[in-house]
SERO-4910 file (N, C-alpha, C, O; in steps of 0.05 Angstrom, whole numbers):
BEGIN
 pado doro    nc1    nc2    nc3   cac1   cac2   cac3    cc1    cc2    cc3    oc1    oc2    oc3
  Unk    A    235    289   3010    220    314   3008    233    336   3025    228    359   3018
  Unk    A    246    332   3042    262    342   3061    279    364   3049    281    386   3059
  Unk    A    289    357   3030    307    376   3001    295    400   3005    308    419   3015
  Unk    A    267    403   2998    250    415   2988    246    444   2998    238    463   2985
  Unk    A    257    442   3032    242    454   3049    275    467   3056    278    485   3072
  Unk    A    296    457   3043    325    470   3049    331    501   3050    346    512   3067
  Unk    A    318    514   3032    316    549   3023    303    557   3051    314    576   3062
  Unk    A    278    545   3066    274    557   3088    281    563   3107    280    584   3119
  Unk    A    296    533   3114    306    527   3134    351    549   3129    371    547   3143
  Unk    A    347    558   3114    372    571   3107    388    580   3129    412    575   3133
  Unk    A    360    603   3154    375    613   3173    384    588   3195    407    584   3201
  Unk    A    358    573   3206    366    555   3209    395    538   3202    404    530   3224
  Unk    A    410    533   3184    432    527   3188    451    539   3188    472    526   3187
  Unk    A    450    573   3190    478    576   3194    471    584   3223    488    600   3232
  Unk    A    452    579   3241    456    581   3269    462    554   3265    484    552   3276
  Unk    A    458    539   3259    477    513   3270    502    515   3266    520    515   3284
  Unk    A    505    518   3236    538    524   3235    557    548   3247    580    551   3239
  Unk    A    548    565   3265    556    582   3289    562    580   3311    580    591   3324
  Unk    A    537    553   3318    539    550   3345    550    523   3341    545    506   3358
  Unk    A    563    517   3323    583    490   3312    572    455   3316    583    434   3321
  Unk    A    544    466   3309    522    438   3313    520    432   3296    514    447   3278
  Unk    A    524    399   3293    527    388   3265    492    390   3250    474    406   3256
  Unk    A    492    378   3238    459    388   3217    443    368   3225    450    345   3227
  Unk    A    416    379   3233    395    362   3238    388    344   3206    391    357   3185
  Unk    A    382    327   3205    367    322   3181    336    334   3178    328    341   3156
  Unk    A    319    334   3199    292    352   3190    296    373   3211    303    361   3232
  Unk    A    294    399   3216    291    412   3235    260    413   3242    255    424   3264
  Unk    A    239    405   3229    215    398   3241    204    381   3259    181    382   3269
  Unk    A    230    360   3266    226    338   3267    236    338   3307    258    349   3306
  Unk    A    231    332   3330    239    334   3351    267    309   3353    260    286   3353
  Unk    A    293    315   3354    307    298   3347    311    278   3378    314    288   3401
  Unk    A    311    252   3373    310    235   3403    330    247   3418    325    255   3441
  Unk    A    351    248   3408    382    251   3429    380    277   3443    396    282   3461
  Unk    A    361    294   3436    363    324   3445    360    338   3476    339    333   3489
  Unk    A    379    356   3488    385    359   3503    358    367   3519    351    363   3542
  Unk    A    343    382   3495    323    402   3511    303    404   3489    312    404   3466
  Unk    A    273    405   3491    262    403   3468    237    424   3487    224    422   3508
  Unk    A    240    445   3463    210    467   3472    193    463   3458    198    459   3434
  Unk    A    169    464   3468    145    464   3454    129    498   3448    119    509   3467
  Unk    A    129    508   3427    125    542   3425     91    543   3434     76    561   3426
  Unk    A     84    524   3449     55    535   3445     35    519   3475     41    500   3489
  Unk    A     13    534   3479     15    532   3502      3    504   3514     -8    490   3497
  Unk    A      4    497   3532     -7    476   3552    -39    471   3541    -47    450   3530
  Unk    A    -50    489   3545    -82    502   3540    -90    481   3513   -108    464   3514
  Unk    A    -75    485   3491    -80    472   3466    -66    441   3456    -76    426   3441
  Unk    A    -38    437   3470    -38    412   3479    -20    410   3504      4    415   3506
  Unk    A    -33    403   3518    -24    387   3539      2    362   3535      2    343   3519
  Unk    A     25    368   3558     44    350   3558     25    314   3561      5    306   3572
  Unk    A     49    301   3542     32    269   3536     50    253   3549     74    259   3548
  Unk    A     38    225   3564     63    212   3578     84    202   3554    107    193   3559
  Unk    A     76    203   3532    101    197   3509    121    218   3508    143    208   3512
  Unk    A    121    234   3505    136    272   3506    162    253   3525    160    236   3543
  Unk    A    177    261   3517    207    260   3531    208    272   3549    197    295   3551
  Unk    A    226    256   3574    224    281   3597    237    305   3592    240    321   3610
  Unk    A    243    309   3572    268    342   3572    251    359   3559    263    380   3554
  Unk    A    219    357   3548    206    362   3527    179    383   3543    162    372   3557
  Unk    A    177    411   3539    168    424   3555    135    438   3529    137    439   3504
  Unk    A    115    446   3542     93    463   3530     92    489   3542     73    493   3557
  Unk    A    115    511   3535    117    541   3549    103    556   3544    106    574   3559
  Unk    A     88    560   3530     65    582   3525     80    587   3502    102    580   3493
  Unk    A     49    613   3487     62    616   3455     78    644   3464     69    663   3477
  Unk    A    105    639   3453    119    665   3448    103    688   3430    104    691   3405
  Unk    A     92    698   3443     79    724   3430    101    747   3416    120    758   3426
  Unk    A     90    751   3388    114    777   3389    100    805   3390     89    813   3369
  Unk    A     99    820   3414     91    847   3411     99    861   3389    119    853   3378
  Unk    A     89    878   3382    100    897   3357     86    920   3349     84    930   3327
  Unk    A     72    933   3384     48    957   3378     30    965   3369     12    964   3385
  Unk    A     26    970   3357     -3    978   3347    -14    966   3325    -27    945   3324
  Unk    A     -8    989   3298     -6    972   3276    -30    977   3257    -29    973   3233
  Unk    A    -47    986   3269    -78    985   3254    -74   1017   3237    -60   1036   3244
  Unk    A    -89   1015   3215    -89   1029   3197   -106   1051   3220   -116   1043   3241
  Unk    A   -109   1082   3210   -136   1101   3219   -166   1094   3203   -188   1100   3211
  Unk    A   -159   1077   3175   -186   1073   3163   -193   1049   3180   -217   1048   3183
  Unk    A   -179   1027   3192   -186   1008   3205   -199   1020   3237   -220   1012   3247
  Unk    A   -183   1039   3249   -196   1046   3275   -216   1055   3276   -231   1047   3294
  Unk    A   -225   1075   3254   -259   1080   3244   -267   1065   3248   -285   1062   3265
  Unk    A   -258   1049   3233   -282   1024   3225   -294   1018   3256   -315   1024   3267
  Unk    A   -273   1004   3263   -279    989   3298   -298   1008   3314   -321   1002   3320
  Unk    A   -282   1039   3323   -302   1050   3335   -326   1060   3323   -343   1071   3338
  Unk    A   -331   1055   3291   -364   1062   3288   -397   1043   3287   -420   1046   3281
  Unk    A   -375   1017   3298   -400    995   3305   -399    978   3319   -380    972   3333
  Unk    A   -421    964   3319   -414    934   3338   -392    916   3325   -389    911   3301
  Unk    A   -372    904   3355   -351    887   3330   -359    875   3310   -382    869   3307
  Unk    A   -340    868   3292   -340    861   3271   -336    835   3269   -325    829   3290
  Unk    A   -338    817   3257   -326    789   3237   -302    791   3230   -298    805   3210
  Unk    A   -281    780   3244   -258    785   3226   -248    761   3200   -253    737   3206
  Unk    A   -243    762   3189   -229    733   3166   -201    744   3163   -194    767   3156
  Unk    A   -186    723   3169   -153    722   3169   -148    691   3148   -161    670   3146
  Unk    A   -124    702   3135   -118    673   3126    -89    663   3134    -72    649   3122
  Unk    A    -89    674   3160    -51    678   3163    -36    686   3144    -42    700   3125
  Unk    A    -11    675   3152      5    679   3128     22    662   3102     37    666   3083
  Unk    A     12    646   3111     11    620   3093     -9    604   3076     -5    591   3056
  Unk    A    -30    609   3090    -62    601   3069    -73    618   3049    -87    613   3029
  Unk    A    -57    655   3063    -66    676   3049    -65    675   3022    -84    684   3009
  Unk    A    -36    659   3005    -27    659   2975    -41    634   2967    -37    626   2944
  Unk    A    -57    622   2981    -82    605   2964   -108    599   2975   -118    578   2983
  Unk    A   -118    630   2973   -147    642   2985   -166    639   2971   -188    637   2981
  Unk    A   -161    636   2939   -187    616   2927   -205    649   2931   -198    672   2929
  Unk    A   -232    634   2938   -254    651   2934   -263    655   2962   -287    660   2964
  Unk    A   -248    654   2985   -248    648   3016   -253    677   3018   -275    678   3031
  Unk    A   -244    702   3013   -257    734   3020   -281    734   3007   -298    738   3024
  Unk    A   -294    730   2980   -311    735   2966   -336    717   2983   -356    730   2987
  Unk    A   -335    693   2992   -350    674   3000   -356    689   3033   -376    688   3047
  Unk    A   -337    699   3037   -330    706   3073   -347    744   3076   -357    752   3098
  Unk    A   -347    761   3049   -359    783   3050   -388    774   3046   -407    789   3051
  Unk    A   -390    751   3036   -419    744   3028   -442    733   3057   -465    738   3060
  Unk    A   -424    718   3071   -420    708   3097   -442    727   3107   -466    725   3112
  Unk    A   -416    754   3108   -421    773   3138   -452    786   3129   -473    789   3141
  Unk    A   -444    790   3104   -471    804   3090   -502    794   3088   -522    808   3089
  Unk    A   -500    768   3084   -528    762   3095   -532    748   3126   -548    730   3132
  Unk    A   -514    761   3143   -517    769   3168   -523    785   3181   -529    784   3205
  Unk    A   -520    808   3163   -530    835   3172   -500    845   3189   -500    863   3205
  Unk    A   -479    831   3183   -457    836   3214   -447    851   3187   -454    852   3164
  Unk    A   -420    868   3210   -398    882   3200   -374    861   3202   -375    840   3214
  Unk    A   -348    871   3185   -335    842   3176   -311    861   3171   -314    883   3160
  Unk    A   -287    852   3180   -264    857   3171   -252    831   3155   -250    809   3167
  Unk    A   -240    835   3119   -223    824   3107   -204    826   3116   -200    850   3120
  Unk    A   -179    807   3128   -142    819   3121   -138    798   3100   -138    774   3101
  Unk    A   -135    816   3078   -137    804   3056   -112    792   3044   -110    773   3029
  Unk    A    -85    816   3060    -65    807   3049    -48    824   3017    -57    842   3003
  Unk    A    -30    815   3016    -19    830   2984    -20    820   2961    -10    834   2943
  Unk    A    -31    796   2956    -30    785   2933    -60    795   2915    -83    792   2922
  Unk    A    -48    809   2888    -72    821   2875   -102    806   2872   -125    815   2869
  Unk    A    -89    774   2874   -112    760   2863   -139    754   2887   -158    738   2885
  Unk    A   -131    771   2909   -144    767   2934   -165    801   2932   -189    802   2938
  Unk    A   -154    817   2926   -168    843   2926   -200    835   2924   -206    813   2913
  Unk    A   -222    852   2935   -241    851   2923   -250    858   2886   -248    881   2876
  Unk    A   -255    845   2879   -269    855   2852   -297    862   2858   -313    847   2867
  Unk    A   -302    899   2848   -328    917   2848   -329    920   2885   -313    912   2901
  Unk    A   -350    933   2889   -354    940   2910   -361    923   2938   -380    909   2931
  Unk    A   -358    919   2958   -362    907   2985   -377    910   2994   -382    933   3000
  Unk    A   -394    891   3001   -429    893   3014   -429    918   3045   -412    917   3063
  Unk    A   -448    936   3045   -442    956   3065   -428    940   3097   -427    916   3102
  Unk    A   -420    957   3111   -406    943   3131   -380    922   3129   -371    913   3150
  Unk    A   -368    914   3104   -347    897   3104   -327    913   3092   -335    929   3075
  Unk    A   -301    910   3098   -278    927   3089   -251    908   3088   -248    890   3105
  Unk    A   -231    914   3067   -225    898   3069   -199    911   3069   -195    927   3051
  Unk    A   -176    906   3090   -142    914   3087   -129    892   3079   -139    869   3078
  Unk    A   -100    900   3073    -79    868   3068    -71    877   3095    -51    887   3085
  Unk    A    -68    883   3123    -56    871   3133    -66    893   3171    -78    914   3176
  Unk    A    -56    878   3183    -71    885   3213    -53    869   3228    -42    852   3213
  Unk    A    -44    867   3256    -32    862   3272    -63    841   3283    -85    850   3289
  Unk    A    -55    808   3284    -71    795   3298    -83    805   3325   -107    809   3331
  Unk    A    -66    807   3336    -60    818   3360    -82    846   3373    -95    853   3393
  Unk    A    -77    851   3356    -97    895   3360   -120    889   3344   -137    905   3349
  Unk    A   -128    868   3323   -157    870   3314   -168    844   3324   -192    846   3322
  Unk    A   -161    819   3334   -172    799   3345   -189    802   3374   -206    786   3382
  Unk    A   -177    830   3389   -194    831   3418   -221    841   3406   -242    835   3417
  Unk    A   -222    853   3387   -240    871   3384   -268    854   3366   -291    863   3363
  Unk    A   -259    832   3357   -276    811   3338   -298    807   3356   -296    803   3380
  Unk    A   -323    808   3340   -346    784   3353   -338    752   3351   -343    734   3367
  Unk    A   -325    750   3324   -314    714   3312   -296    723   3305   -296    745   3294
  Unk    A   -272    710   3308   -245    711   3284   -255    678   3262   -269    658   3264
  Unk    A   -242    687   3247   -252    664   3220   -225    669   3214   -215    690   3208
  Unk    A   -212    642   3217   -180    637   3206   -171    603   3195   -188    585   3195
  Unk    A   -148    600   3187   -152    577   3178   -132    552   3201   -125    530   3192
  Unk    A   -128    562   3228   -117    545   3244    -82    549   3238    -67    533   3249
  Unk    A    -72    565   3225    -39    566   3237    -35    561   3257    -54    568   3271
  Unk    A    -16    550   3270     -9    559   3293     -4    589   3310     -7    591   3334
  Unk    A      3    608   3295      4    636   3299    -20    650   3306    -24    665   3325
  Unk    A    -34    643   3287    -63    650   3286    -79    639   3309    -97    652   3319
  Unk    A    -73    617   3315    -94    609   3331    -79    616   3352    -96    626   3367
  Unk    A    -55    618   3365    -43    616   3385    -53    661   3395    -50    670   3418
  Unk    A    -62    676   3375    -64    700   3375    -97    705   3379   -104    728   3385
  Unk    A   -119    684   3374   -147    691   3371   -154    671   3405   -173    677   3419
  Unk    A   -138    655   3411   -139    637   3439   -137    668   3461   -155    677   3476
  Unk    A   -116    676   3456   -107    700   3474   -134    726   3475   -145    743   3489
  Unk    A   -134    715   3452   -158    743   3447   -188    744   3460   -202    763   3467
  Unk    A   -191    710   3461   -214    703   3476   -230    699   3462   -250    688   3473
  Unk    A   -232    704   3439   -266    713   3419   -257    684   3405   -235    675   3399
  Unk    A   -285    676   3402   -307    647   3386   -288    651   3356   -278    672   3348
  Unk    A   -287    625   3345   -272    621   3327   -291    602   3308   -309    587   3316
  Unk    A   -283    607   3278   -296    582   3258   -271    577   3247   -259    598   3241
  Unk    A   -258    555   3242   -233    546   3235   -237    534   3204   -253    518   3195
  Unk    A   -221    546   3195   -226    527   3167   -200    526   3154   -192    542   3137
  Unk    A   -185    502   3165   -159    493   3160   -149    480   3120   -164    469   3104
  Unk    A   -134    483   3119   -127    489   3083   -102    458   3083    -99    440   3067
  Unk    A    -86    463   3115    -70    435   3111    -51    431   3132    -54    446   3151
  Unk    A    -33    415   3133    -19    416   3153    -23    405   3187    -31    384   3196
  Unk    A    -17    422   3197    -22    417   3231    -54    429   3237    -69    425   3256
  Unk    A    -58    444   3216    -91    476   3219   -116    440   3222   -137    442   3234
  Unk    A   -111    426   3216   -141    405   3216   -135    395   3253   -152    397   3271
  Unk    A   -109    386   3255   -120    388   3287   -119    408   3306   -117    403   3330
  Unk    A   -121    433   3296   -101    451   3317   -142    455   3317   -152    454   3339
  Unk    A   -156    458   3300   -181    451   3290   -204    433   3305   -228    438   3310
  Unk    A   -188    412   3310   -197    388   3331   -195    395   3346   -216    398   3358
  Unk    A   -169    404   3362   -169    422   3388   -186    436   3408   -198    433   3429
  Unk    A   -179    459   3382   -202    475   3384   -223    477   3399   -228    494   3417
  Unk    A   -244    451   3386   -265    447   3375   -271    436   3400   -289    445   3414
  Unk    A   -255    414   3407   -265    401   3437   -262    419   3462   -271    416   3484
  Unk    A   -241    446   3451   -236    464   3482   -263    479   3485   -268    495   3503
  Unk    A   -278    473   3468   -319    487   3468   -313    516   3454   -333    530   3454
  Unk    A   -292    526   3443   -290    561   3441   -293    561   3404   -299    583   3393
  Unk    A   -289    537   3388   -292    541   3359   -313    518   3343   -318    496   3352
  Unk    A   -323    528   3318   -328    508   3302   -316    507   3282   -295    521   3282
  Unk    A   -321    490   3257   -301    486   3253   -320    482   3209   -344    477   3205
  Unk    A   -300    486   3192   -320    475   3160   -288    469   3142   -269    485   3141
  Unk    A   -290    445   3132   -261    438   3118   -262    465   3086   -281    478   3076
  Unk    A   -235    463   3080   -231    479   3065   -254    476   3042   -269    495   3039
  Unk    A   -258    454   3025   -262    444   3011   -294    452   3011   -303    457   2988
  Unk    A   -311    455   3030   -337    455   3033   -348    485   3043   -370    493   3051
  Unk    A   -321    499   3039   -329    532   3059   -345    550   3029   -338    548   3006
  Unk    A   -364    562   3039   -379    574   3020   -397    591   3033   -401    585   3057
  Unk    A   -414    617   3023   -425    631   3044   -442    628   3057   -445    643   3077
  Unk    A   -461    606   3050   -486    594   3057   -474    579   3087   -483    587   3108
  Unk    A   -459    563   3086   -444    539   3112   -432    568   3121   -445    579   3139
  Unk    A   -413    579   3114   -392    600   3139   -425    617   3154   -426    616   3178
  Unk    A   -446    630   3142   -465    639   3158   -474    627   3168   -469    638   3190
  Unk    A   -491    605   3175   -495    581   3190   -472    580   3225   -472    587   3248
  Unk    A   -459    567   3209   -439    561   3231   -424    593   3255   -415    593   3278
  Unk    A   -429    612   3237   -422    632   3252   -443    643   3270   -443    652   3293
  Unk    A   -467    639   3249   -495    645   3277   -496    622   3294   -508    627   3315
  Unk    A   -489    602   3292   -492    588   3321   -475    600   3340   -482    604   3364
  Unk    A   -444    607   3325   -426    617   3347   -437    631   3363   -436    627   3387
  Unk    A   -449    652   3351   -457    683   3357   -491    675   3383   -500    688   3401
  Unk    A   -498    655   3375   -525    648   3385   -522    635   3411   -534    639   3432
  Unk    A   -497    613   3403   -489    601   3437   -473    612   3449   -449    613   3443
  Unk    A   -484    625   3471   -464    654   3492   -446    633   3497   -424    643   3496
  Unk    A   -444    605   3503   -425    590   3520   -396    588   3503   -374    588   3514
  Unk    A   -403    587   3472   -375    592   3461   -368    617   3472   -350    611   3488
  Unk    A   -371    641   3474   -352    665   3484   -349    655   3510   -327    642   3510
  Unk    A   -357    654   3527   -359    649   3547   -334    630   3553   -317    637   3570
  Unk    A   -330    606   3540   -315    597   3536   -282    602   3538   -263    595   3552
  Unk    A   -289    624   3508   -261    631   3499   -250    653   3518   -226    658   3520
  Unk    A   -271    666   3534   -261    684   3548   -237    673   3571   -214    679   3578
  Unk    A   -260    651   3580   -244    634   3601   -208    626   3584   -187    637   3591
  Unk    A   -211    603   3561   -186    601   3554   -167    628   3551   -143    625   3555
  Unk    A   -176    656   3543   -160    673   3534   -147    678   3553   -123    682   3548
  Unk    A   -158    682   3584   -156    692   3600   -132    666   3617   -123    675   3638
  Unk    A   -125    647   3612   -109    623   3611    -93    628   3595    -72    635   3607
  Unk    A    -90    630   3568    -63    638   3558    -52    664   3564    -28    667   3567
  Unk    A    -71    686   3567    -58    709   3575    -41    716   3600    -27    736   3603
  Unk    A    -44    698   3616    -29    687   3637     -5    670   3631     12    672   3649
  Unk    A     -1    659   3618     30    648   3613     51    669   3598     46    691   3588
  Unk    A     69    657   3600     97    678   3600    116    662   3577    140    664   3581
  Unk    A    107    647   3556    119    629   3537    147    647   3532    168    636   3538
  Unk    A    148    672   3524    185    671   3526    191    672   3538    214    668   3532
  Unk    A    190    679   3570    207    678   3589    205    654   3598    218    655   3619
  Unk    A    193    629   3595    189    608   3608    217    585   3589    233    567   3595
  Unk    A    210    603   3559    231    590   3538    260    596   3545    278    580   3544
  Unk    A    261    620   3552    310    633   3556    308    619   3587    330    613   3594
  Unk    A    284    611   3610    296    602   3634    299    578   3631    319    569   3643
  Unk    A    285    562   3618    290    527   3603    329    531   3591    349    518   3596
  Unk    A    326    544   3582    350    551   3556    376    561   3570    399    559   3561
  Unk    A    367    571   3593    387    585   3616    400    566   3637    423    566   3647
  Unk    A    373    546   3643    382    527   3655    397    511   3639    420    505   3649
  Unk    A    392    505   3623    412    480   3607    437    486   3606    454    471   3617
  Unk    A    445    514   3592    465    527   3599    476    523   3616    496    509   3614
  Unk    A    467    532   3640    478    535   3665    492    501   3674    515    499   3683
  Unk    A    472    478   3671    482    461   3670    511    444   3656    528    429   3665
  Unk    A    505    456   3628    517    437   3609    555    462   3600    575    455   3588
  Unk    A    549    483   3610    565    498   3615    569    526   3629    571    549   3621
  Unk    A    569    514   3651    568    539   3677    586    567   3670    579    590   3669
  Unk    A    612    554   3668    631    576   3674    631    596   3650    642    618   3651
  Unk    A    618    586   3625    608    600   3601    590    628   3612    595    651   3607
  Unk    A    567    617   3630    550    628   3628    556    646   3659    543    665   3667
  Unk    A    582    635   3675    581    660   3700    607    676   3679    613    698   3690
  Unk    A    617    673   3665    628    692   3647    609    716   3633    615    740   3630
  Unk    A    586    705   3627    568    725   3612    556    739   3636    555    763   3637
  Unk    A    549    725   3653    535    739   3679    553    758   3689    544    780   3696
  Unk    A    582    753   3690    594    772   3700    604    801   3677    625    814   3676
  Unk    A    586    800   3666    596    817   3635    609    814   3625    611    830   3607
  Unk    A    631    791   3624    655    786   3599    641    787   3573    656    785   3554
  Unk    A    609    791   3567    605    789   3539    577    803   3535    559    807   3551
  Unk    A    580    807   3514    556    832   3512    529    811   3493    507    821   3487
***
C-alpha cells in the first residue's frame, strides 16, 4: 500500500536525494537505525513511553504563524456576539464532509448559540438555502485567529487541528473520520478538555447534547485553559533545529563551524 502514498511523499524524496540519503521505505514509519527521531507534537498529548528510543524526542507542535487571516465579514461576526461554535474539518476530512456542516448548523441552531462553518472549497460542502440566524459559514480561517475566540471548537482530531484548538485552550467535541483523529480523540478525552461522537453516529440531535454538557461543565474550559496555557509555553521549533543542531554538531562539526563561521549562506 506503501506505492500508494508515493505522489505525496514526492518532496520528501528529493530531500533525500539532496541530502544523498538512500530511500526510506515508509517515511511514516520511525525507522530503527535512525540517528535522531522528532516527535512534531507536544509532550501534553503524548508523553515520551519507556519503549520510544533513546534518540526519540516529544518537542512541542511546530506552530506555523501566518498573521491574521480572518476575513472583515468574519471579524463582524466575532465582535457582534458571544463566541461562537466553531466546526472545522481540517484539511483532510474537509473533502469528505458528508452532511457534517448541515447537521453542525443544525447543532448550533437549536442551541440558540452562534456558530462558525470553515467549510472549505469544495462546492459540495456550501450551504444549500439559507443558514439558521447566527451561523455563517467561510471556506477558510486561520485555526489559529478563530480558535481563541470559540466557546467549543468541533473538529475531527488532525493532528494540526488539535495541536491548534489545545493551544487555544477552548473545550473541544472531536469527531474523528480516521486515521490517528480516534486516538488523538482518546487523548483528548482523558486530558478532561474534550468529548468526543464517532463519525458514523454525528447528527444534530448527539453534536447538541454533547456540546451542552461541554458548555454546562465549567471544568472542561477550565481544563483546556490550563492545557493551552502548557502548550503555549513550549517552543516545538526551536526545540526541533537545537535537536537537529546538535546532531550536526556531533556527527559533523567542522561542517557546521564552517556555516557558523559564514562560509555558507
Amino acid at each position: 500500500m506503501a506505492f500508494l502514498l508515493e505522489p505525496i511523499w514526492k518532496p520528501f524524496r528529493a530531500l533525500e536525494k539532496d541530502l544523498g540519503l538512500p530511500s526510506l521505505p515508509n517515511p511514516l514509519i520511525w525507522p530503527p537505525q535512525s540517528s535522531l527521531v522528532l516527535g512534531l507534537f507536544s509532550p501534553v498529548l503524548g508523553a515520551p513511553q519507556r519503549d520510544w528510543p533513546s534518540n526519540a524526542h516529544a518537542t512541542g507542535f511546530p506552530f506555523f504563524e501566518h498573521g491574521n487571516g480572518k476575513s472583515p465579514e468574519l471579524h463582524q461576526f466575532f465582535d457582534a456576539g458571544e463566541p461562537p461554535i466553531v466546526f472545522t474539518l481540517g484539511s483532510a476530512a474537509v473533502g469528505a464532509a458528508g452532511d457534517f456542516f448541515l447537521q453542525s448548523a443544525e447543532a448550533a441552531h437549536s442551541l440558540g448559540r452562534r456558530a462558525v462553518l470553515l467549510v472549505g472549497r469544495d462546492p459540495r460542502n456550501q450551504p444549500v438555502g439559507k443558514l439558521p440566524p447566527g451561523v455563517i459559514a467561510v471556506p477558510y480561517a486561520p485555526h489559529a485567529t478563530v480558535f481563541p475566540r470559540a466557546s467549543v471548537v468541533v473538529h475531527q482530531g488532525g493532528i494540526g487541528t488539535t495541536g491548534e484548538a489545545m493551544r487555544a485552550g477552548r473545550p473541544m467535541l472531536v469527531v474523528p473520520y480516521s486515521h490517528d483523529q480516534p486516538d488523538h480523540a482518546a487523548r483528548l478525552k482523558r486530558l478532561g478538555v474534550a468529548r468526543s461522537i464517532p463519525r458514523e453516529r454525528y447528527n444534530a440531535a448527539l453534536a447538541a447534547r454533547e456540546i451542552a454538557a461541554l458548555l454546562r461543565d465549567k471544568s472542561y474550559a477550565g481544563r483546556a485553559a490550563d492545557v493551552g496555557a502548557r502548550v503555549r509555553s513550549e517552543t516545538g521549533l526551536a526545540k526541533a533545529c537545537d535537536l537537529l543542531e546538535g546532531l550536526l554538531r556531533k556527527s559533523h562539526p567542522q561542517t557546521l563551524a564552517f556555516q557558523q563561521a559564514g562560509g555558507m549562506n
